[in-house]
N, C-alpha and C positions, 0 to 999 in steps of 0.2 A: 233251456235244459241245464244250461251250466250253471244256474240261479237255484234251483230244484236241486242239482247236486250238492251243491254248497250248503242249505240249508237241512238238507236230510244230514251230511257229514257231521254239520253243528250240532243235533238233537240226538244222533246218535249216539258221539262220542262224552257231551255231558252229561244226556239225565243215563247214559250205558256206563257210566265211568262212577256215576251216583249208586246206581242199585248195586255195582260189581263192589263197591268198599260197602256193602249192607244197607246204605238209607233203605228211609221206608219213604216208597214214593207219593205214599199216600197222604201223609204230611203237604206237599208240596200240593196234590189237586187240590187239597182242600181249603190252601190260604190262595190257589192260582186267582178263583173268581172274583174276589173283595180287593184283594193286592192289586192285581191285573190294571181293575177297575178304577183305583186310585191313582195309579202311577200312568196310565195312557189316555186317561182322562183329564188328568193334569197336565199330560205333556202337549195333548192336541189343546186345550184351552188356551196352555200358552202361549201357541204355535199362531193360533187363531188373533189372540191379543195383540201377540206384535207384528205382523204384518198383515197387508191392506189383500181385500180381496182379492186383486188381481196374482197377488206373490201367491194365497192360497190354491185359488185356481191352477196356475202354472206347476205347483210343488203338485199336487195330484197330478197333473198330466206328464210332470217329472219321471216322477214311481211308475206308472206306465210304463216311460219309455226304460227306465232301467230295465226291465223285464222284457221289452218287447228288441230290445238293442236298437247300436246305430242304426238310421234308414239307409247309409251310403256302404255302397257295394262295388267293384271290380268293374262292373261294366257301366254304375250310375258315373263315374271318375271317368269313364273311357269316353260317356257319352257326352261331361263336360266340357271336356275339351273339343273334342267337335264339334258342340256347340260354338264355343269359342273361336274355334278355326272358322266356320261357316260365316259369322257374326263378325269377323275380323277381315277377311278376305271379300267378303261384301264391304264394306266398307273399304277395303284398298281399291275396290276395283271399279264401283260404282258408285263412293263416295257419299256424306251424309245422307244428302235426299234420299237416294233409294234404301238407307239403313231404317230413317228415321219412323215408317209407319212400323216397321216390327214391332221398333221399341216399345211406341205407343202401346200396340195393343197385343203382347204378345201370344196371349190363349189366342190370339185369332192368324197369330201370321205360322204361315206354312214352316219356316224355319226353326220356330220352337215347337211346333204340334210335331216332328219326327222323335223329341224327344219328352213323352209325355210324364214319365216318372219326375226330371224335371223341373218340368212346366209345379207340379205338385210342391214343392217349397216355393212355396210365392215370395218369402224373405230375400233368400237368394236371387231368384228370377228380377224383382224389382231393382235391387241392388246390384246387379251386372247392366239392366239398363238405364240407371239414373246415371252409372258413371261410364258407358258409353257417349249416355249424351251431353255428359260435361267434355268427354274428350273432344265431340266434333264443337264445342263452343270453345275450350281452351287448350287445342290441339298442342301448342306450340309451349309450353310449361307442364310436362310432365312429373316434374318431384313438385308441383302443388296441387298435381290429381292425387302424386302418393299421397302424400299427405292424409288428404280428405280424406284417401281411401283409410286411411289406417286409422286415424280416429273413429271414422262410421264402424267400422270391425271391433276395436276397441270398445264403443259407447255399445255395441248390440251383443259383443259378448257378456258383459259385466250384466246387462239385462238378463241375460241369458242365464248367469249364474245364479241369479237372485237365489230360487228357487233351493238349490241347492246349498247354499249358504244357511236356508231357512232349515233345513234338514240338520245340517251340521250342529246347527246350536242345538237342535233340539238330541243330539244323541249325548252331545258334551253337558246336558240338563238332565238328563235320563240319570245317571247313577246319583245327582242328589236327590231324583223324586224318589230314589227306590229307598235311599233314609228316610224321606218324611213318611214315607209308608211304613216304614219298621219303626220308627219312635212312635206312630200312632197303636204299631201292635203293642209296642212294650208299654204304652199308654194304659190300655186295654187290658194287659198279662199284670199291672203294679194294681189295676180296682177290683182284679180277681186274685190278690197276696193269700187270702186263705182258702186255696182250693190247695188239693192234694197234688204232690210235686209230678207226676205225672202229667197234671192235666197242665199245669205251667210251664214243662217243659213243651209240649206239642204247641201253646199258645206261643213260646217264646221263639220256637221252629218255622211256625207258621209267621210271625212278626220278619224274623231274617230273610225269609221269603222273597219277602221287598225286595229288601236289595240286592237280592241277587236277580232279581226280576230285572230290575234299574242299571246293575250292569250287563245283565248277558243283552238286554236290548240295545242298549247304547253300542257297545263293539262286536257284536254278532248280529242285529240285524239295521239299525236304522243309518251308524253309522256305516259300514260295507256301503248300503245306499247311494247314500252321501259320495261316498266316494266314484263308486261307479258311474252315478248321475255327471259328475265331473267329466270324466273319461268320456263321457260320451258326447259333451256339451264338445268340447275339446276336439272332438273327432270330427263330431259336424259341423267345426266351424274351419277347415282344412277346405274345403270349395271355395271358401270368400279368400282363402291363402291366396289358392289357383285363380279366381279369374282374376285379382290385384296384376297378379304376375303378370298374364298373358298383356290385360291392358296398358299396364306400365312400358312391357319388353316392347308394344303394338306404336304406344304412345312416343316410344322414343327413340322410331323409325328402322326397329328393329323387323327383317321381314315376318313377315306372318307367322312360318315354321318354324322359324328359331324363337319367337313368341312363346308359340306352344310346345316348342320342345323344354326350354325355361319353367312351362307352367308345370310341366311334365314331372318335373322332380321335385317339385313341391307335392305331389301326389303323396300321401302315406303308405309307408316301403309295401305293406301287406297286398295293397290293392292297386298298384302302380301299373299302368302296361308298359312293357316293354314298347325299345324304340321300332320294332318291328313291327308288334299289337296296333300302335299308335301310325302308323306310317300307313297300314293294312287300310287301318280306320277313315283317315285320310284321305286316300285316295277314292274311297267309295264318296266322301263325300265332297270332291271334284269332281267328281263322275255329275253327280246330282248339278253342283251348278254350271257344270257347262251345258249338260242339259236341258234345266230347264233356268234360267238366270231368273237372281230374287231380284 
């Protein structure tokens, strides 16, 4: 919705602020299809040129996700940590062996099927159990878990960026294709020099076209993208904060709740639960394993 606002604001206010000093809009449709054509035909070829299919792939499923926003929510952050807590407390209490089939196979074990949203980032989910089960193998050196952990987070955010980067050049490339497109009008407008000044000036109108096409795309819409794409990358990668925490605080014989209350505040302020929310959440699920123990 707030993507759609933005851009009706943009189209408004331009081509509304164009017809209100008198242009003739007519001008502008009529060099939009050939201009258009040249400058985002140029830019995706570019795009395509210099990186490998896979950066392409992920740069479309990027633009998606600007639009579609973060996946994580108020209560997918609530349901982390509980996970976390469940995942930690088993293992204080019943020690690697009984942690270790979870880890294995976690779509199958009861512990992560409560939280199924989840289960749904298999990035994450992998990545909470591979460094579980470096803790139960090197329980006893916890700033050489951090460690790992933080270059693994580091090496998969940068991945993560690709995409986004790939976006950026191309908006920071945009207002030179909307020149090469206007020197091809004025190309065009210097082998029609004896047509009547009229029809040279609408050729020359239409030529400028370009580049205005070249910049209003580059900082009203691909770069905005760009950006947002960031912010979002950004956003999603605030769970790998959290369970670092919890593991690290778990790893270095901190009890469990002071684990997750630690993890707690690495939560992002907007979707954070309070220490009440999180206490609520808790106990329901100690309720669960004294009831039925993993």
């Amino acid at each position: 919705m707030l993507n759609a606002i933005g851009l009706i604001v943009i189209l408004l206010c331009v081509f509304g602020s164009f017809l209100m000093s008198g242009g003739n809009i007519m001008v502008i449709f009529h060099a939009l299809p050939h201009e258009m054509l040249a400058i985002a035909g140029a830019a995706v070829g570019a795009f395509i040129l210099g990186n490998s299919m896979q950066t392409v792939k992920k740069t479309w499923k990027g633009v998606v996700r600007v639009f579609k926003g973060s996946r994580w929510n108020e209560g997918d952050f609530r349901d982390l940590l509980a996970l976390l807590f469940t995942l930690l407390a088993t293992f204080r209490k019943s020690g690697a062996n009984a942690l270790e089939p979870h880890l294995d196979k976690p779509e199958e074990s009861e512990l992560f099927q409560r939280y199924p949203r989840l289960l749904e980032d298999h990035d994450l989910i992998e990545f909470t159990c591979d460094y579980l089960r470096m803790m139960t193998v090197n329980f006893e050196d916890p700033h050489q878990l951090a460690e790992a952990m933080e270059g693994d987070i580091e090496r998969h955010h940068s991945e993560e960026l690709a995409p986004q980067h790939s976006l950026q050049m191309m908006a920071d490339g945009l207002p030179a294709l909307g020149i090469v497109a206007a020197v091809l009008g004025v190309i065009k407008t210097m082998s029609s020099i004896d047509q009547p000044t009229e029809i040279l000036g609408a050729m020359i109108g239409g030529a400028l076209v370009g580049t205005f096409l070249g910049v209003l795309l580059a900082y009203c819409l691909v770069g905005p993208i760009a950006q947002k794409l960031q912010q979002i990358i950004d956003s999603d990668f605030k769970p790998y904060l959290i369970v670092k925490t919890a593991i690290i605080g778990h790893a270095q014989g901190q009890p469990t709740e002071v684990a997750i209350e630690l993890a707690r505040r690495m939560t992002p302020s907007p979707y954070a639960p309070s220490f009440s929310q999180l206490e609520t959440a808790l106990d329901e699920v100690k309720d669960q394993l004294n009831a039925k123990p993993a």
